[in-house]
PLY file of the C-alpha trace (Angstrom):
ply
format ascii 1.0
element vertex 325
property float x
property float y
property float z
element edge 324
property int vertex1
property int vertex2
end_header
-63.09 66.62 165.14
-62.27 67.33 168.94
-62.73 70.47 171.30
-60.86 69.24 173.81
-57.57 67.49 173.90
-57.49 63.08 173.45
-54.46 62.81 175.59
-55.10 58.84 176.22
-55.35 58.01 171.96
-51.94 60.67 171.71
-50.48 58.45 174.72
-51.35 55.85 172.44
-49.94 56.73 169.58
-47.08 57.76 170.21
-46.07 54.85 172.22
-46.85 52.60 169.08
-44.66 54.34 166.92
-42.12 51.65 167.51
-44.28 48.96 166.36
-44.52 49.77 162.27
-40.59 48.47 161.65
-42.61 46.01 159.02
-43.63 49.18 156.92
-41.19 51.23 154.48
-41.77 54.16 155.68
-40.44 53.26 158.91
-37.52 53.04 156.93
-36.98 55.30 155.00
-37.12 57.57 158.25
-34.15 56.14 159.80
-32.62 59.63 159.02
-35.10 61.06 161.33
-34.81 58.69 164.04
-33.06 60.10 166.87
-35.48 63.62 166.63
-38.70 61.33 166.39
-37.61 59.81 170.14
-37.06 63.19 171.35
-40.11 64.71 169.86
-42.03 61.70 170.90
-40.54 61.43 174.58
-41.24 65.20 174.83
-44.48 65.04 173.54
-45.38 62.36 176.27
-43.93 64.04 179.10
-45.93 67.49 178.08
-48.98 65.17 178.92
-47.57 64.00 182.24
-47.01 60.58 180.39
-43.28 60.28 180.40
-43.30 56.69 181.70
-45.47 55.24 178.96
-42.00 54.13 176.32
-39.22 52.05 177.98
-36.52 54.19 179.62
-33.72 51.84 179.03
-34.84 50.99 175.85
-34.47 54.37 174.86
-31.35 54.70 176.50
-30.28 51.82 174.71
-31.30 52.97 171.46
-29.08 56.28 171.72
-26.16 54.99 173.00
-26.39 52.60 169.94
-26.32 55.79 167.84
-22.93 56.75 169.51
-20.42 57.72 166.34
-17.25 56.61 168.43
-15.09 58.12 165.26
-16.53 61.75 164.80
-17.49 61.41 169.05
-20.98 62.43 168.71
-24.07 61.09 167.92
-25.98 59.70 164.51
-29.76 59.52 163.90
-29.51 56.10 163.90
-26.91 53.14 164.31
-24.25 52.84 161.50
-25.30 56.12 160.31
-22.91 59.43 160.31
-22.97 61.72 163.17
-25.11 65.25 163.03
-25.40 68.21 165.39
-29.16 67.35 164.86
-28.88 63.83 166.37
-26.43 64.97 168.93
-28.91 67.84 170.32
-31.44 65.20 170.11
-29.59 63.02 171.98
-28.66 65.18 174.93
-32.42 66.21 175.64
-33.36 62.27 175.70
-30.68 61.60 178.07
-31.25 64.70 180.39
-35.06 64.00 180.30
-33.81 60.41 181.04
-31.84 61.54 183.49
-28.85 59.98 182.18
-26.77 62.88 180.64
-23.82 60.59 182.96
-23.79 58.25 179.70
-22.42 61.32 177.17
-19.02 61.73 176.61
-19.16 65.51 176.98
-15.02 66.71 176.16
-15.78 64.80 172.86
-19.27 65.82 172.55
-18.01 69.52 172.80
-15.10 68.88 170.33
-17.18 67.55 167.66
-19.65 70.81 168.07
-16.73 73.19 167.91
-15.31 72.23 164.80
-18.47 72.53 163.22
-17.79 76.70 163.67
-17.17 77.97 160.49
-14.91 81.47 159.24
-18.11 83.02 159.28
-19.58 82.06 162.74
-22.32 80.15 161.01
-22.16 76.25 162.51
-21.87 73.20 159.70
-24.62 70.33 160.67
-21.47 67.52 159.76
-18.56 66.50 158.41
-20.02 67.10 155.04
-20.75 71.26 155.50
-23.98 72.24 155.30
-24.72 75.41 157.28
-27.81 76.32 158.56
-28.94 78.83 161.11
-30.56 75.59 162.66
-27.30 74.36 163.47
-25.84 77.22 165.36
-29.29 76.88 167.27
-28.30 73.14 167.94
-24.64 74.27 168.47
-25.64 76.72 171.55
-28.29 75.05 172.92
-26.61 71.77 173.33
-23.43 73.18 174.56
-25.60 75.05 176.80
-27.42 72.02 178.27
-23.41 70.42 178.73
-22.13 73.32 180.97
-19.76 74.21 177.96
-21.42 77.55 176.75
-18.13 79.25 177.93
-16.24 77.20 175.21
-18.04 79.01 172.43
-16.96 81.89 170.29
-20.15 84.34 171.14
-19.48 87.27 169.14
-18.52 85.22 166.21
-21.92 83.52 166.63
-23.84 86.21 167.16
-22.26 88.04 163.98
-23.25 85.63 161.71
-27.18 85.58 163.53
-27.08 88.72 163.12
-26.73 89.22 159.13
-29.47 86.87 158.76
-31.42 89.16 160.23
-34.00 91.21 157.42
-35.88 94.13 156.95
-39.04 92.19 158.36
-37.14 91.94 161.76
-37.35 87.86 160.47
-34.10 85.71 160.57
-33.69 83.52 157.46
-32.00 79.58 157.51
-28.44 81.66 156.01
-27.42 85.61 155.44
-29.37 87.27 152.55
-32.11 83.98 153.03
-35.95 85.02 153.44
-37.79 85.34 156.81
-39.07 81.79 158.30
-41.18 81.52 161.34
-38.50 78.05 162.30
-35.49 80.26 161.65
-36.69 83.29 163.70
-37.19 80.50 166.15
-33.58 79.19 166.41
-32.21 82.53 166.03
-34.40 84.22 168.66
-33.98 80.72 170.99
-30.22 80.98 170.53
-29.82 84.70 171.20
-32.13 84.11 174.47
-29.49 81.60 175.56
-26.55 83.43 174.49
-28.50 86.92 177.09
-28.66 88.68 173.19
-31.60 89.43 172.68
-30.60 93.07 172.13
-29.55 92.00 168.24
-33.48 91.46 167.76
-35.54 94.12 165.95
-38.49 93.23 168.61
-41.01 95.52 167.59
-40.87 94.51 163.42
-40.26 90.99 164.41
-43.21 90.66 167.33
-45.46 92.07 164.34
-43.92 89.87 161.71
-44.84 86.76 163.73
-48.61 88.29 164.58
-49.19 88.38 160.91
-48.85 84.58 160.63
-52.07 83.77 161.91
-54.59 83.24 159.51
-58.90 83.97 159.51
-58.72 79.89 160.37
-56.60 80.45 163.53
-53.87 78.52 162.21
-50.21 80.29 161.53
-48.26 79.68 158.70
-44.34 80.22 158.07
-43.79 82.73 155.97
-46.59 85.03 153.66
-49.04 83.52 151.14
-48.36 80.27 152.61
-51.05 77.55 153.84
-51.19 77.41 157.94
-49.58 74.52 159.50
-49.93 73.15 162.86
-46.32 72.74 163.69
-45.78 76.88 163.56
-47.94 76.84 166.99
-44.73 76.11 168.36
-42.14 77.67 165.88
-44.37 81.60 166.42
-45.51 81.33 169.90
-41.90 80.02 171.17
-40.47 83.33 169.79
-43.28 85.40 170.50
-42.94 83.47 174.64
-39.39 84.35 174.55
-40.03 88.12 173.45
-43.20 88.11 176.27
-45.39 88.91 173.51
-48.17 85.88 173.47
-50.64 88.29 173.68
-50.41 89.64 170.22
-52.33 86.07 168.97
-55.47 85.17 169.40
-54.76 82.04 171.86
-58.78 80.62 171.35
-58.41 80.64 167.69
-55.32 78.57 167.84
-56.24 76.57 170.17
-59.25 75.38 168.46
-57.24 75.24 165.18
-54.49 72.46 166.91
-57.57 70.48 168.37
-59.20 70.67 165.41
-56.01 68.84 163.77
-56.17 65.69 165.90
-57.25 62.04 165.03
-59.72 60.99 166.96
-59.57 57.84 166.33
-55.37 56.48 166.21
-54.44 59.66 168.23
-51.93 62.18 166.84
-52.08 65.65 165.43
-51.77 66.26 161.79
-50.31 69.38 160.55
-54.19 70.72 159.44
-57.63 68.95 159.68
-58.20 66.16 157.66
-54.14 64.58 156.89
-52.96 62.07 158.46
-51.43 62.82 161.78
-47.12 62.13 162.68
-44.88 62.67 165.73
-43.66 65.99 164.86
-46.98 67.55 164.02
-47.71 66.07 167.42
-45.08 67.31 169.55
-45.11 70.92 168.37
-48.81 71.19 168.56
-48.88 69.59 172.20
-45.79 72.29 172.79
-48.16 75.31 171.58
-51.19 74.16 173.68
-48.86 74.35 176.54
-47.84 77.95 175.83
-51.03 78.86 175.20
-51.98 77.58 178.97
-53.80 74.37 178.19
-54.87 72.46 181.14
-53.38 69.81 182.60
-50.22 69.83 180.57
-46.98 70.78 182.07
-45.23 73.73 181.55
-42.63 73.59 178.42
-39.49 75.76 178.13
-39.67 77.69 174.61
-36.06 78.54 174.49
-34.71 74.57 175.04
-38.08 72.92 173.56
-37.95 70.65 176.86
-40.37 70.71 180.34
-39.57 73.92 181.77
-38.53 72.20 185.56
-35.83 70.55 183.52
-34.24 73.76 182.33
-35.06 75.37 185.72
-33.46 72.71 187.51
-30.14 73.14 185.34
-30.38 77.35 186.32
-30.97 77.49 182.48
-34.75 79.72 182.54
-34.69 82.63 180.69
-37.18 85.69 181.30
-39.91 83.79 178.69
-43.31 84.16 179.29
-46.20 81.76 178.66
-49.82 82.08 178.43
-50.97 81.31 182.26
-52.52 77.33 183.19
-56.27 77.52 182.73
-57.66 74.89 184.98
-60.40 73.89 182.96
0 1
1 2
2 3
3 4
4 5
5 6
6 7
7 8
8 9
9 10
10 11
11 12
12 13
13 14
14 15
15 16
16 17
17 18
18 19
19 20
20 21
21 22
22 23
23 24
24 25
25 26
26 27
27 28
28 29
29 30
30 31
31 32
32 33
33 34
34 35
35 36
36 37
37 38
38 39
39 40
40 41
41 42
42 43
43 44
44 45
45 46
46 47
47 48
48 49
49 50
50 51
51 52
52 53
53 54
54 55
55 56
56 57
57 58
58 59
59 60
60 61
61 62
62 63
63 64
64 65
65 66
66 67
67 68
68 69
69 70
70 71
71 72
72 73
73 74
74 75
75 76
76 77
77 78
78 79
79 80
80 81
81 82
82 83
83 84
84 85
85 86
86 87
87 88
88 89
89 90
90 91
91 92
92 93
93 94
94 95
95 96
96 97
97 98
98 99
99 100
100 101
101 102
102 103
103 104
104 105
105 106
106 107
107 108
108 109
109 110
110 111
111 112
112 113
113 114
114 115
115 116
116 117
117 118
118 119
119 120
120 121
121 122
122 123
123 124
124 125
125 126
126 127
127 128
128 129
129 130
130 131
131 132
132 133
133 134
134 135
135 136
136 137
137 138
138 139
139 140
140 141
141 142
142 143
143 144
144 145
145 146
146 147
147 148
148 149
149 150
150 151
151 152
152 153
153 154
154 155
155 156
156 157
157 158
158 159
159 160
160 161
161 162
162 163
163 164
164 165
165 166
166 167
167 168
168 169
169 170
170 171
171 172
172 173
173 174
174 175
175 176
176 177
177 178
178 179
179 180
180 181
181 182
182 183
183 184
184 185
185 186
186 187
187 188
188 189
189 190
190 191
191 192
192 193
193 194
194 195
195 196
196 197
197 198
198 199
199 200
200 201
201 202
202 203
203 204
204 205
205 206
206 207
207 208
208 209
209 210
210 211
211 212
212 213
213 214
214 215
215 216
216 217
217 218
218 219
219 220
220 221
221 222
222 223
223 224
224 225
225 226
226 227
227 228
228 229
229 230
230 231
231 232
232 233
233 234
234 235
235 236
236 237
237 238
238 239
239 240
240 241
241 242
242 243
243 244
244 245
245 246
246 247
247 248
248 249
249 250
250 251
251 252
252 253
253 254
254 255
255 256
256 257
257 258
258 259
259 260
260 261
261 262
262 263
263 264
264 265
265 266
266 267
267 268
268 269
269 270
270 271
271 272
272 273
273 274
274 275
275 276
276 277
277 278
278 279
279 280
280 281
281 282
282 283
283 284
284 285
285 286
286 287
287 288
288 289
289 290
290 291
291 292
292 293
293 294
294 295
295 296
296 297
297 298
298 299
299 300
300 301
301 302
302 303
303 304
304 305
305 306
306 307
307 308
308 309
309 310
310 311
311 312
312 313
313 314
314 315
315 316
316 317
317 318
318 319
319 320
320 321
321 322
322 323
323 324
């Protein structure tokens, strides 16, 4: 166990990830493929490491994950596409800075007729519909310049009947409160200037009462805390300038206390074994909690906050302030 944060053995870690194709359970992620480069490149440039995987590799790799018959992108190559892949996609190639490479009036097609009757957004072809997806839906049409092409109010409807007595949003209407669905709803409101539809006072207490005696926040009541909420509660708590209402050292200590020490990697509690997205989101809530040395992350996008601000994309979040030491 660490008090401080092993940025060299994350560095590491993350830039082996690549290397296991000889195990199965590199394959039998495949599905997951497209998020883990995001959530890995992310990760990386959080710690000011952003050179330390191959740029046109990467590059490479997404454009092989171009679905030239749906126009979008898949989570891997030969797979179908997914607004999850396609988000995914956009953030590597804007971090890449080669959003020039997307296909954008068929990238925006695709996302469109995802839009169902009810405002809610499918993830594919095949119709699932998830709260998750009209998160994807906005923000990536937001990152393309398109957010005028959307339906607002018919988004914004359907947001808002998912919205519950709590002040939580659940994954569809009439669905229990999640910390990752008030998240994307409260992220996709922010970007759509709506943050009026959110009960703020219920919800900012809601997410307080996710922290547990450990430090660590869970997702929903009676549950067991889980590193990856540090980003799913304090994003929406950032976004609603509410940070305060945790206790930031109690976190903090719980995410460190999550890391290996000795492959690198954060695990989603002491003592398991440690994967990219448990190591992305806890690198993300360090950051909003005003870790030093990292760089400053955007809670609405999920991407480093000069990015967004570059694009004239900040909204009015607010993170802890950058301790120096």
């Amino acid at each position: 166990m660490s008090s401080s944060l092993l940025v060299p053995q994350h560095v590491a870690y993350i830039a082996a990830l690549g290397d296991s194709k000889h195990e199965l359970s590199y394959h039998l992620s495949a599905h997951l493929r497209m998020n883990a480069v995001y959530w890995g490149l992310t990760a990386l440039l959080i710690m000011g490491h952003g050179d330390a995987l191959d740029r046109d590799e990467m590059i490479d790799f997404v454009m092989s994950c171009w679905d030239e018959e749906a126009g979008a992108f898949s989570a891997h190559p030969d797979h179908d596409a997914h607004l999850l892949s396609t988000l995914s996609a956009i953030q590597i190639l804007l971090m890449q800075d080669a959003l020039n490479r997307v296909d954008v009036d068929r990238v925006v097609k695709f996302i469109l007729s995802l839009q169902q009757p009810s405002g809610v957004f499918a993830g594919d072809a095949f119709g699932e519909t998830d709260t998750r997806f009209s998160y994807c839906a906005v923000n990536a049409l937001s990152l393309l310049g398109k957010l005028d092409e959307l339906d607002v109010e018919k988004t914004v409807a359907y947001i808002r009947r998912c919205r519950n007595f709590d002040g939580g949003f659940g994954h569809v209407a009439g669905a229990e409160s999640h910390a990752s669905q008030v998240f994307v709803c409260v992220a996709a409101l922010a970007i759509l200037d709506r943050l009026d539809e959110v009960d703020q006072p219920t919800l900012c207490w809601w997410l307080s009462e996710r922290q547990l005696p450990n430090g660590g926040l869970n997702g929903r009541p009676e549950k067991l805390e889980d590193v990856c909420y540090s980003f799913w509660v304090l994003s929406a708590l950032a976004i609603l300038n509410k940070l305060a209402w945790i206790d930031s050292s109690k976190l903090e200590a719980f995410i460190l206390s999550a890391q290996d020490t000795e492959s690198g990697g954060i695990a989603d509690r002491p003592g398991d074994m440690p994967d990219v997205f448990h190591t992305i989101f806890g690198l993300a809530g360090l950051s909003l909690l005003g870790y030093p040395a990292l760089v400053d992350l955007d809670p609405v996008y999920c991407m480093p906050a000069s990015i967004i601000e570059n694009l004239g994309l900040r909204k009015g979040w607010k993170a802890l302030q950058r301790r120096t030491s």
